[in-house]
C-alpha positions in Angstrom: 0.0 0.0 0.0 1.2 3.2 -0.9 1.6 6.0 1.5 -0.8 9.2 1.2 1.8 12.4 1.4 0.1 13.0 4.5 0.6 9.7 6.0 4.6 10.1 5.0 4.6 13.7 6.4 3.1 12.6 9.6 5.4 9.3 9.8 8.6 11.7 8.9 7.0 14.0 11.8 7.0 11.0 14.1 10.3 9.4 13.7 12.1 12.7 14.4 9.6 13.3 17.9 10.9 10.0 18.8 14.4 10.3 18.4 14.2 13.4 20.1 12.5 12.0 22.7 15.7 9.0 23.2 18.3 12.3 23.1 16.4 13.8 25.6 14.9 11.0 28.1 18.0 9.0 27.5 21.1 11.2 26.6 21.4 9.1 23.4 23.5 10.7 20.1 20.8 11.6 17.1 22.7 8.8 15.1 22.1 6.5 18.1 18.4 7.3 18.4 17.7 7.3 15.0 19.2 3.6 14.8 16.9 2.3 17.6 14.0 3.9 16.2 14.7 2.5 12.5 15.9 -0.7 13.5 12.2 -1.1 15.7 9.4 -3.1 15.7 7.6 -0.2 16.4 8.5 1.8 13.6 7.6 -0.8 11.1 4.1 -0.9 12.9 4.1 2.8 12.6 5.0 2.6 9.0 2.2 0.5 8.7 -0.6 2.3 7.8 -3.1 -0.2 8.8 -2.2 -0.2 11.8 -2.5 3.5 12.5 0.2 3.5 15.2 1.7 6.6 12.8 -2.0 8.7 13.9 -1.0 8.3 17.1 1.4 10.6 19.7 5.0 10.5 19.9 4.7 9.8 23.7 2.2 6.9 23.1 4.8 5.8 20.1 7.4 6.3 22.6 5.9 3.9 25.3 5.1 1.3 23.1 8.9 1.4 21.6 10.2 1.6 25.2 7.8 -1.4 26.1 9.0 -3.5 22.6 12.9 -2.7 23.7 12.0 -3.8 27.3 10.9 -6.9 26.8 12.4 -7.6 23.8 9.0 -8.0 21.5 6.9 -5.6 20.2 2.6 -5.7 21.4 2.8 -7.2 25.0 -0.7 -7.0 24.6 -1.2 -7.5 20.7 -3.3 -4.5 20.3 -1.1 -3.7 16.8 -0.4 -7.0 15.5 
């Protein structure tokens, strides 16, 4: 499925809010950040249109990454499988 250009803008949005939310919260580089959140379960969820994780905030997005990287798999509770 092919992305609207507001689904990309809002996904482009979305990845930078989290990244800046792992320099911030976490004192990681922007490379560093950047590389957890590309590298994510969560981001390919995000990417996902059909799951519309990318509609959502970047501190919900944020959560469910730090959940994913926590316990090392992504949807603890499978609400965006």
């Amino acid at each position: 499925m092919e992305l609207t250009k507001e689904q990309d803008l809002l996904i482009q949005h979305l990845t930078v809010d989290l990244a800046n939310i792992l320099v911030e919260e976490q004192k990681k580089t922007i490379e560093q950040a950047l590389n957890i959140v590309y590298n994510s379960t969560t981001f390919k969820k995000i990417c996902d249109v059909k799951t519309g994780l990318y509609r959502e905030s970047a501190g919900y997005n944020y959560d469910v990454m730090q959940d994913e990287l926590k316990h090392g798999k992504f949807g603890q509770y499978g609400k965006y499988e």
